[in-house]
Wavefront OBJ file of the C-alpha trace (Angstrom):
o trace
v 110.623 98.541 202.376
v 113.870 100.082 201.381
v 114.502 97.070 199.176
v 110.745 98.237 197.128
v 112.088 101.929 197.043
v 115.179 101.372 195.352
v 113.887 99.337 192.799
v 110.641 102.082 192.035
v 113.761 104.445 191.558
v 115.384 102.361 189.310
v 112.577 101.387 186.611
v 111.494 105.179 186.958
v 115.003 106.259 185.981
v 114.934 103.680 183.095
v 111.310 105.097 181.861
v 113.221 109.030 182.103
v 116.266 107.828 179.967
v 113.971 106.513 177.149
v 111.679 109.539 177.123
v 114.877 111.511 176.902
v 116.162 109.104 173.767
v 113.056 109.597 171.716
v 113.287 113.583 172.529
v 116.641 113.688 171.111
v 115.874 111.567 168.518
v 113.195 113.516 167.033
v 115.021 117.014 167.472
v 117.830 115.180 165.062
v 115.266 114.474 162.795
v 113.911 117.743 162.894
v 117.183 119.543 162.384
v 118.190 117.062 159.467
v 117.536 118.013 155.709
v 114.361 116.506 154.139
v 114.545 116.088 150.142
v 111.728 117.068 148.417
v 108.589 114.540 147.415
v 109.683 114.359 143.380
v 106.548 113.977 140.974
v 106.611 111.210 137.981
v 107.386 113.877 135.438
v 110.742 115.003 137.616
v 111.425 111.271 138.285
v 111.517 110.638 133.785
v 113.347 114.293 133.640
v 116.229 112.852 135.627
v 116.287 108.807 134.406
v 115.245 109.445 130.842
v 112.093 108.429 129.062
v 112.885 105.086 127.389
v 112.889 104.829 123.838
v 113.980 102.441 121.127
v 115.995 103.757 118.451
v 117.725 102.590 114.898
v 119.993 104.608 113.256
v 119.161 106.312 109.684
v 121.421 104.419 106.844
v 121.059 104.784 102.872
v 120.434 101.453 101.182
v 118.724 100.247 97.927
v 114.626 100.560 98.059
v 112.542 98.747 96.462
v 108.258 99.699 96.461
v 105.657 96.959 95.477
v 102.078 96.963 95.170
v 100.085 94.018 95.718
v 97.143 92.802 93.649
v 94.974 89.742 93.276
v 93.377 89.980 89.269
v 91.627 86.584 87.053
v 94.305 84.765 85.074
v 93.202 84.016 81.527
v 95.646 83.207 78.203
v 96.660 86.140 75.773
v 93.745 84.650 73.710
v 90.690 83.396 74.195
v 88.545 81.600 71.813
v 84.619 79.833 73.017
v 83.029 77.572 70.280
v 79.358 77.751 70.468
v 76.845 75.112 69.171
v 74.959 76.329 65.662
v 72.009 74.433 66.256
v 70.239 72.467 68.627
v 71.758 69.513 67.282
v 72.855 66.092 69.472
v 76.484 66.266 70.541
v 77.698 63.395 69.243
v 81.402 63.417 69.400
v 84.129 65.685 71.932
v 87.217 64.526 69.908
v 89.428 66.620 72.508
v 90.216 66.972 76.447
v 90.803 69.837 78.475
v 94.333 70.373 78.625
v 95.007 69.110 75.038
v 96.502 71.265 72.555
v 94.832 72.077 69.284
v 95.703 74.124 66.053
v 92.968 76.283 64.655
v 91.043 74.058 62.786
v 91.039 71.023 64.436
v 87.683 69.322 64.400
v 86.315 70.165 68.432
v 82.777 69.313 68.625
v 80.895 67.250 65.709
v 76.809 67.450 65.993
v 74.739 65.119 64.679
v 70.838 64.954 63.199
v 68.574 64.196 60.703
v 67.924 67.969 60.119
v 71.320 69.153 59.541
v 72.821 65.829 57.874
v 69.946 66.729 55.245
v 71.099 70.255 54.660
v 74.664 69.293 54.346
v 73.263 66.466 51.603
v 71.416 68.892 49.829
v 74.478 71.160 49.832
v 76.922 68.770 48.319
v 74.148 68.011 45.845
v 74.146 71.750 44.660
v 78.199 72.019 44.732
v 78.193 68.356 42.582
v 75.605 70.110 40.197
v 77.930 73.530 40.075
v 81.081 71.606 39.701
v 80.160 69.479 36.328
v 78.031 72.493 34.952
v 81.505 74.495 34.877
v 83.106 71.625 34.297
v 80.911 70.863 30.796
v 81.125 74.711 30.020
v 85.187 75.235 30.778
v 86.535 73.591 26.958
v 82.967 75.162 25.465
v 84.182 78.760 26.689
v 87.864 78.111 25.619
v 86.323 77.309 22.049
v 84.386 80.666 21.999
v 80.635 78.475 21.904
v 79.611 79.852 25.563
v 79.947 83.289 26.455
v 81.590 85.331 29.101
v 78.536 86.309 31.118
v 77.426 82.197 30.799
v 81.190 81.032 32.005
v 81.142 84.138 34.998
v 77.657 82.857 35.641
v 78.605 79.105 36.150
v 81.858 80.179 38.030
v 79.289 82.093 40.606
v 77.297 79.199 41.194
v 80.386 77.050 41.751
v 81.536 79.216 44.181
v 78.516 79.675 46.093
v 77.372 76.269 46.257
v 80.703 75.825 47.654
v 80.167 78.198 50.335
v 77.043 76.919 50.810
v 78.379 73.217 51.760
v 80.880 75.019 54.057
v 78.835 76.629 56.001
v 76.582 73.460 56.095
v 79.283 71.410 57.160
v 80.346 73.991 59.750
v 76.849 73.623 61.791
v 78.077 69.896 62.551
v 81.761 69.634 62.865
v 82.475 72.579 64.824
v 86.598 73.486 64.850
v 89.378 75.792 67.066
v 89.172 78.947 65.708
v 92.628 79.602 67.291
v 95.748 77.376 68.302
v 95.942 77.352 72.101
v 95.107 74.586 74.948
v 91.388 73.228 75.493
v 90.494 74.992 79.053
v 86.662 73.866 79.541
v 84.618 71.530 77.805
v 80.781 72.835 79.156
v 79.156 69.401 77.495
v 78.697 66.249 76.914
v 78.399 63.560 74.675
v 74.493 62.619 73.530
v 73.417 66.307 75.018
v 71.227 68.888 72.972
v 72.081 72.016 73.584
v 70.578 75.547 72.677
v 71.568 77.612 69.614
v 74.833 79.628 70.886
v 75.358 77.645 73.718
v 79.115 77.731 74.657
v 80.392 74.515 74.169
v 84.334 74.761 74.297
v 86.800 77.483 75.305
v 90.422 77.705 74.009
v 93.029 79.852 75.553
v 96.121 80.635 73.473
v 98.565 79.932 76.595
v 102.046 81.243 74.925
v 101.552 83.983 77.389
v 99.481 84.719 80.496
v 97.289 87.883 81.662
v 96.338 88.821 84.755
v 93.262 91.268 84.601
v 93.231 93.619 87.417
v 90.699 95.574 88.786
v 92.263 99.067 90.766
v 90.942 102.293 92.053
v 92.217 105.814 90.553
v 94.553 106.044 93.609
v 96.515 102.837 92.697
v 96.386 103.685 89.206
v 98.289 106.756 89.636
v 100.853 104.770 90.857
v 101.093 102.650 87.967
v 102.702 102.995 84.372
v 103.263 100.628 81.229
v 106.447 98.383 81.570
v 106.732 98.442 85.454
v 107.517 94.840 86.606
v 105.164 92.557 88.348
v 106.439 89.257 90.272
v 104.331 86.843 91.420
v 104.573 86.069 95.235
v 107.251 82.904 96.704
v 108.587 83.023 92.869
v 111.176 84.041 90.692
v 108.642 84.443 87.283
v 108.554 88.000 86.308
v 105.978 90.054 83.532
v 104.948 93.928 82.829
v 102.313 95.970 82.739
v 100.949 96.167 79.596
v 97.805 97.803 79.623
v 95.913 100.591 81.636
v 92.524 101.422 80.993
v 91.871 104.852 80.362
v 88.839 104.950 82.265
v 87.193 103.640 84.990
v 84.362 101.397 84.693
v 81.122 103.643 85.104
v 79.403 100.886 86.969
v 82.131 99.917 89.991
v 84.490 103.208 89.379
v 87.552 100.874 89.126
v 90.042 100.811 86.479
v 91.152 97.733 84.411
v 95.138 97.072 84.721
v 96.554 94.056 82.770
v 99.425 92.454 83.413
v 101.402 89.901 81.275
v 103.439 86.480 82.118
v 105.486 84.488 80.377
v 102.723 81.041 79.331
v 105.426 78.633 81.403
v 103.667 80.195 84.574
v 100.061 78.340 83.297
v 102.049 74.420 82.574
v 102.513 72.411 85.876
v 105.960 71.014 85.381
v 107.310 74.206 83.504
v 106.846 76.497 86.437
v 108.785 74.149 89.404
v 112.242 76.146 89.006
v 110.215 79.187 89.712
v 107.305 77.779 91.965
v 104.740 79.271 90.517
v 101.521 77.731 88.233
v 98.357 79.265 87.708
v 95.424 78.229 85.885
v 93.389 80.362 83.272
v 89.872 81.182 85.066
v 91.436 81.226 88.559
v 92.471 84.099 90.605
v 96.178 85.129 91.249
v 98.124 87.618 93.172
v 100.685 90.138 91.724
v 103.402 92.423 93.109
v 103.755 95.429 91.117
v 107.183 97.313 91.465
v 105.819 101.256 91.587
v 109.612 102.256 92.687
v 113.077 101.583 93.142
v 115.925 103.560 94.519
v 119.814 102.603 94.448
v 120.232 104.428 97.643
v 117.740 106.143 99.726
v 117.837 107.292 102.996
v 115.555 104.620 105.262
v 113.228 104.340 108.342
v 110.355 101.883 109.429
v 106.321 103.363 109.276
v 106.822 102.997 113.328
v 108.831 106.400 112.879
v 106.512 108.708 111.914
v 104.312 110.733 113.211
v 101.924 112.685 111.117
v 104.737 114.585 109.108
v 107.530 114.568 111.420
v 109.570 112.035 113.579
v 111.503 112.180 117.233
v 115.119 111.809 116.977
v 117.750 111.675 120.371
v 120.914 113.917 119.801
v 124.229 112.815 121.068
v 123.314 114.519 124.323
v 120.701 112.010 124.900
v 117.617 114.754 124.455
v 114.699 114.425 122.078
v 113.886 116.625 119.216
v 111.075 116.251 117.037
v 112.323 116.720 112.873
v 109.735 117.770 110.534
v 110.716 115.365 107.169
v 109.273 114.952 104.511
v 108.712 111.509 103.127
v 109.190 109.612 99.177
v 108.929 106.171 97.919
v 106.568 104.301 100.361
v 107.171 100.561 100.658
v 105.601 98.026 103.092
v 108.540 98.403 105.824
v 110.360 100.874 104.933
v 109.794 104.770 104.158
v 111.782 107.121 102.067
v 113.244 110.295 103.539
v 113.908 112.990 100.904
v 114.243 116.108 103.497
v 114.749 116.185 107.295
v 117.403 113.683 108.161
v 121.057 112.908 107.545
v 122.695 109.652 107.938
v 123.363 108.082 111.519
v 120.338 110.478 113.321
v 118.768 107.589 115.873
v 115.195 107.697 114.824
v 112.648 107.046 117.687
v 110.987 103.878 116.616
v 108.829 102.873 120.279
v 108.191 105.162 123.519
v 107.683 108.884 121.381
v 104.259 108.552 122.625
v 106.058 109.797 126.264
v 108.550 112.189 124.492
v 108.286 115.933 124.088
v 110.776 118.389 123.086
v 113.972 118.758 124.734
v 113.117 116.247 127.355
v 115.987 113.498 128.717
v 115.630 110.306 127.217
v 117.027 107.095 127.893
v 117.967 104.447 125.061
v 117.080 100.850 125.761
v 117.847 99.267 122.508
v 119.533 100.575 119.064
l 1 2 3 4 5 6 7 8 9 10 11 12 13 14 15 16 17 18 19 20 21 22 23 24 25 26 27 28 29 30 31 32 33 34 35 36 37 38 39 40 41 42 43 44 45 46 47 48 49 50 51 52 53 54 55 56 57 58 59 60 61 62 63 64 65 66 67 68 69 70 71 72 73 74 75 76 77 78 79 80 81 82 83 84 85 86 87 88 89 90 91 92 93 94 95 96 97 98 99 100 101 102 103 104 105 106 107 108 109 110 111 112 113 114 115 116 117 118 119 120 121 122 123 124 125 126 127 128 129 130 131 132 133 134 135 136 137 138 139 140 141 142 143 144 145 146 147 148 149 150 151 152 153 154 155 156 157 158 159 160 161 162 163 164 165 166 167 168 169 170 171 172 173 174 175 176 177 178 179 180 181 182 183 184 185 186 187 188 189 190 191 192 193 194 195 196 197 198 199 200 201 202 203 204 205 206 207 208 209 210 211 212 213 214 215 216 217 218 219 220 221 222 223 224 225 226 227 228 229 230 231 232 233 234 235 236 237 238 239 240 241 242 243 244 245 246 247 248 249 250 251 252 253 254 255 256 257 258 259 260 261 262 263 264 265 266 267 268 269 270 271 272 273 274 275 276 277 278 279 280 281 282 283 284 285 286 287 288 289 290 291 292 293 294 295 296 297 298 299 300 301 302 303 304 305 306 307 308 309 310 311 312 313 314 315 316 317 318 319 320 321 322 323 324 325 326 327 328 329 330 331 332 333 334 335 336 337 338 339 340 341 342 343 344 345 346 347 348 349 350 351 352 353 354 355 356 357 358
């Protein structure tokens, strides 16, 4: 029994020293300073909101426009049939050059051969008539009026065979390069049908189509590049008005003719055809040196810079030549600020922030 007793006393006395642990214990922790629960606005305040950065730096700018227009040749000629005639011949193939008045298109029938017969039968008939009257008139035997008559009917008979001969054998009325041929040989086609189109191809045009807000960005002379190539033009031409139909104003824009030859154009890497569609980069502005930062940046009419201090400060600026990456600043900051170009979303002013990158 004693043996039972002593060990009662001993797991009791065991149970007594832990309760008395775990008293202690929690008057320590009691008695010990407990920090504050910090919020997610405290926890940035003391870390610092992250933010990328670049710093400002002046560098040569360079703004361009981009525009798709139709290509087409300085000059443009289309030959049209004159009568309903048969085609019979297409002496020339697109991409040949011609010289204005070489022989395009002949038409054939028993309609018009007949009226050019009957016209070189009236200039035969003019041509000995003055012929019989020229030593007559030199002699005094025919009069003026008779000799200024015949002369008359020479010279409209001889008209009249032109023109005859013109409804058949239809010719280039420019020089250029043969860009379409719309027929074929043994068809009929209509009175005025177009038949053949010429473009003089010494230089190009590119006709473009803007709205008033592009146009006020524009000006005669400004350079235009075409994209992935060296070849450069000009504007040459801005319409005065828009087009009272689709409100858009006509631009034109002219390249060297090397740009519309395959072969001429590999140094540069550009060739476009006449009739196609092409895009052009118009330069609307260039700066030697202008003070830089990306779109990213800004923020209605200001952006967030971080002083040396590491604190954020929103800078009213106000902004100049726009180009596709880059923004000029003409008021607002100075070279080397550190321009907040990701996390101002998070930033407000005065606040701790933390750079990550720049």
């Amino acid at each position: 029994m004693t043996g039972i007793f002593s060990v009662k006393r001993v797991v009791v006395g065991i149970v007594v020293l832990a309760l008395v642990a775990v008293v202690v214990i929690r008057v320590i922790q009691a008695s010990a300073p407990v920090d504050p629960t910090l919020d997610v606005e405290e926890i940035r305040q003391r870390a610092g909101i992250p933010v990328e950065v670049m710093e400002v730096t002046a560098a040569p700018m360079e703004a361009r426009r981009s525009f798709t227009g139709t290509v087409r040749g300085v000059r443009s000629a289309t030959v049209r049939a004159r009568t309903g005639d048969e085609i019979l011949e297409i002496p020339v193939r697109v991409g040949q050059r011609v010289q204005e008045g070489d022989v395009v298109v002949r038409q054939s029938s028993q309609g018009s051969m007949a009226s050019v017969r009957q016209a070189e039968a009236a200039f035969d008939q003019a041509q000995r008539t003055a012929d019989r009257l020229r030593p007559l008139h030199e002699r005094g035997a025919v009069s003026d009026q008779d000799w200024d008559n015949a002369l008359t009917a020479l010279r409209v008979a001889e008209a009249n065979l032109e023109a005859a001969r013109k409804s058949i054998v239809l010719t280039s009325p420019i020089a250029g390069v043969v860009t379409d041929i719309l027929v074929t040989q043994g068809t009929f086609p209509e009175n005025g049908d177009p038949l053949v189109r010429i473009s003089d191809l010494s230089q190009a045009q590119l006709l473009l189509q803007v709205s008033p807000g592009q146009k006020a960005e524009l000006a005669l002379g400004q350079p235009a590049i075409l994209p992935g190539s060296d070849v450069r033009g000009r504007v040459t031409r801005i319409a005065l008005q828009a087009d009272p139909e689709t409100r858009l104003v006509e631009v034109e824009v002219t390249l060297p003719g090397s740009v519309t030859r395959p072969g001429a154009g590999e140094s540069s890497g550009a060739v476009i055809l006449p009739g196609t569609l092409a895009s052009v980069e118009i330069v609307v502005g260039t700066r030697e040196s202008a003070l830089q930062i990306p779109p990213v940046a800004l923020h209605g009419d200001a952006v967030w810079i971080v002083d040396a201090g590491g604190l954020a400060h929103r800078r009213s600026v106000t902004v100049g030549l726009r180009a596709r990456d880059r923004l000029e600043i003409l008021e607002g900051l100075a070279p080397g600020d550190r321009v907040v170009t990701s996390g101002a979303s998070l930033l407000s002013e005065g606040v701790q922030a933390r750079i990550v990158t720049g």
